[in-house]
Phi, psi and omega in degrees: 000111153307096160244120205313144195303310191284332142311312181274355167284324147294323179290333166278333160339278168304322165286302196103247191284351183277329182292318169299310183318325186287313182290347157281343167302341139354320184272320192266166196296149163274146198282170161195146204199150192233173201229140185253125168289084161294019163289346200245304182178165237269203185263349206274274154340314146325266184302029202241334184260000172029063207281283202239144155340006262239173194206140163295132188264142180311340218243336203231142189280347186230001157306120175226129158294145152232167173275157171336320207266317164004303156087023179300015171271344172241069151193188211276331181294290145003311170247022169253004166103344194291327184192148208245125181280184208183091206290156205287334170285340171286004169272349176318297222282328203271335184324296184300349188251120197275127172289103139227181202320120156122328186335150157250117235217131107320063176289140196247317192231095214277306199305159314346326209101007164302324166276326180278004173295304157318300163328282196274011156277330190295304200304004172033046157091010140295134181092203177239120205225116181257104188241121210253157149194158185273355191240141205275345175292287168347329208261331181315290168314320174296288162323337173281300180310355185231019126261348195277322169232020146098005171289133202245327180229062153264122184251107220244115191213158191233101189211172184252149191309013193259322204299296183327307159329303187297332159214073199205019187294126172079014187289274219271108175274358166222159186197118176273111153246089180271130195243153145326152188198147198276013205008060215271006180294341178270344161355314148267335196281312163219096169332334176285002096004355177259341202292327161265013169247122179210167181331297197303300177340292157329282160266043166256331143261015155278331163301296185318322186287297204294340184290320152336271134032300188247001124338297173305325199282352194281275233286344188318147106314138184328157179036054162276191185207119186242117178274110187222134205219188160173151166273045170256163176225018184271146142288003166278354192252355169285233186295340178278325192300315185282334187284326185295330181266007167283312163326313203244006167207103191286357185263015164282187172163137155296146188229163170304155171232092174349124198274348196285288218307356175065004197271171187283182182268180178288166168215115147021286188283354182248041170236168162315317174235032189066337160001081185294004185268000137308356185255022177246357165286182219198112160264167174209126175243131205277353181260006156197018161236183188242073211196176171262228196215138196219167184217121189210145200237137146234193195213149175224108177292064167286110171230154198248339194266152180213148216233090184242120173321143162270102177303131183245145173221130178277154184238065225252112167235036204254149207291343160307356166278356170285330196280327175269322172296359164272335175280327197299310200296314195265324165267340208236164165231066186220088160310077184283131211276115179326328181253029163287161207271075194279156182192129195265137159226110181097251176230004165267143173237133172228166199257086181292183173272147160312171103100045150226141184335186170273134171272005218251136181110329183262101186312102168249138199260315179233094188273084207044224194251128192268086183299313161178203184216141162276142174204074196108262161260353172233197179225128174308124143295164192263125180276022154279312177306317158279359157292332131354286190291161156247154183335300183255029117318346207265119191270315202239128185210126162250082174270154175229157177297170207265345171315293204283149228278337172308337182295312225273304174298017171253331164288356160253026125121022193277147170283133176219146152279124193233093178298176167071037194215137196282147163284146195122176197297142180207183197229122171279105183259179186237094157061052194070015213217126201281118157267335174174204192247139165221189183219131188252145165217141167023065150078359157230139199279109150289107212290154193247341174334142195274129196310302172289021186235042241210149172293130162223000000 
């Protein structure tokens, strides 16, 4: 691999005696890895089913490397939701930033979706969880992954973090950045990443990080905790970034990062000003973990000032929420509570989480769990709603064992048979675990699967 000179020339500066040991990783294979989604079911109980080879990743409780060859993106499971791949050092930033019951939770810059994925297992469907990017093309993707694994109280937008500031000041008791970044930690993993690292680059994303920055801190709630990372390895977009955003918001403080993650420390001598309180930021080096290179800060905003919002509850009296509590009441074994924050947009109805602000004005891509769409008098289901469910949520299920030749040909999108099953709307399981919606008539499933989502 050809690496630009004035890069490696900085990097031998900075490792010193470390840098040939870095440039030999260079050589070795890139890791891969996948996060078991516990929205769906533990890590313990995955690996119990011994699907793939797997090994632990140290840092993340619910992280595994697998081998190359493995193909999890091709089985069934993948598409039930189970698990999200993830190369293993990016499971670092959301791993570290402590999750509890209740939390009002930020990805400030989210597509794909991997951290907010992460997230909202930890937040185990409690709090409120806002996962943002700014290119609204990005989100496509951000929005399938976060149905895809059954997250329900999510709010999914595509705005710049200044817009967000405005109305969201003082909200968010946890707040996740993962910044634009020169990558340069991805660099064996995807080598085109070199083709675009340059001086202009560089600074463009160091403008970019701080504008971030003091954006995440407007939105922090007193004794929030702000997680702030990249996959890089300059220190301007690193340890200068955080001593610089320290400097200048002085209700901040850097907090320790459990030393059990093994990872190294910030380091001190590569800020202006020696700031030993920088070595409590947190490196990942592919020359000495078994991952790429990753950097994560975390922050704690002490303060006293509180910022209180207009809490919005839509007071959704339109008579077609009857018509989905008559499918819920005849398919589901979930009583959903009539005085929930229900909300039509066109003709889909979807459900938010409490206790979140006015949206008006902010480009939402996704308004919480998107329940279905009406079409006419009746109403259709979602494939976020089955994405959702667990089994014995489900009055009619047609599961199959993970075998049968029927799973695949009903994920690319096939009609199949299924004996014994009453007519009417039924929910298509993989070994129990809900793939999507089908309509059994006489002993066959017409199939409901989502269409961009279809085995190929």
């Amino acid at each position: 691999m050809e690496l630009p000179f004035k890069y490696t020339e900085k990097m031998k500066t900075l490792l010193g005696g470390e840098f040939d040991e870095y440039m030999a990783s260079f050589d070795d294979s890139r890791f891969y890895g996948l996060r078991i989604n516990t929205l769906k079911l533990s890590a313990e109980e995955f690996e119990k089913k011994n699907i793939f080879s797997l090994k632990k990743v140290h840092w993340c409780d619910t992280g595994f490397y697998y081998e190359e060859n493995a193909r999890p993106a091709k089985h069934p499971y993948y598409h039930a939701g189970l698990y999200y791949l993830q190369e293993p050092s990016a499971m670092s930033s959301a791993e570290v930033l402590p999750i509890e019951e209740g939390d009002r939770v930020l990805d400030l810059c989210a597509a794909p979706g991997g951290k907010t994925t992460q997230l909202a297992a930890k937040m185990q469907g409690s709090g409120v969880l806002v996962s943002n990017d700014i290119s609204a093309g990005r989100t496509k993707a951000l929005v399938k992954n976060v149905e895809l694994m059954g997250i329900k109280n999510a709010i999914v937008t595509s705005e710049t973090p200044e817009k967000l500031a405005s109305k969201f000041e003082g909200y968010f008791t946890k707040i996740l950045v993962d910044a634009p970044c020169s990558g340069e930690g991805m660099f064996r993993k995807e080598p085109d990443i070199i083709k675009s690292w340059n001086d202009e680059m560089l600074d463009f994303c160091v403008s970019e990080q701080e504008k971030i920055l003091e954006s995440a801190a407007k939105m922090l709630a007193p004794d929030g905790m702000l997680l702030y990372s990249t996959c890089t390895f300059n220190p301007d977009e690193d340890e200068r970034m955080i001593e610089k955003f320290l400097e200048s918001h002085q209700e901040f403080s850097l907090c320790n990062i459990d030393e059990k993650y093994g990872f190294d420390k910030g380091r001190k001598e590569w800020t202006e000003t020696g700031n030993a309180e920088i070595e409590k930021c947190a490196r990942l080096w592919p020359h000495k973990i078994d991952g790429e290179g990753h950097f994560v800060a975390l922050l704690k905003k002490n303060s006293t000032a509180s910022n209180l919002l207009n809490i919005e509850k839509t007071n959704c009296k339109d008579k077609r929420l009857n018509i989905f509590f008559e499918f819920a009441d005849k398919n589901l074994n979930i009583n959903f509570d009539k005085n929930a924050n229900y909300q039509f947009i066109n003709d889909g109805l979807y459900m938010l989480p409490e206790d979140i602000p006015s949206l008006k004005g902010i480009r939402v891509m996704r308004s919480g769990m998107y329940l279905g769409e009406f079409k006419k008098d009746r109403f259709e289901p979602s494939q976020h709603l089955a994405m959702c469910l667990k089994k014995e949520e489900i009055k009619v299920c047609a599961d199959m064992a993970l075998e049968d030749e029927r799973v695949i040909r009903y994920l690319k999108g096939e009609t199949v048979d299924f004996e014994n099953i009453n007519d009417g709307w039924c929910v298509v399981c993989a070994d129990t675990f809900p793939l999507g919606w089908a309509k059994a008539q006489k002993g066959r499933l017409k199939n409901k699967y989502a269409t961009g989502w279809r085995w190929e």
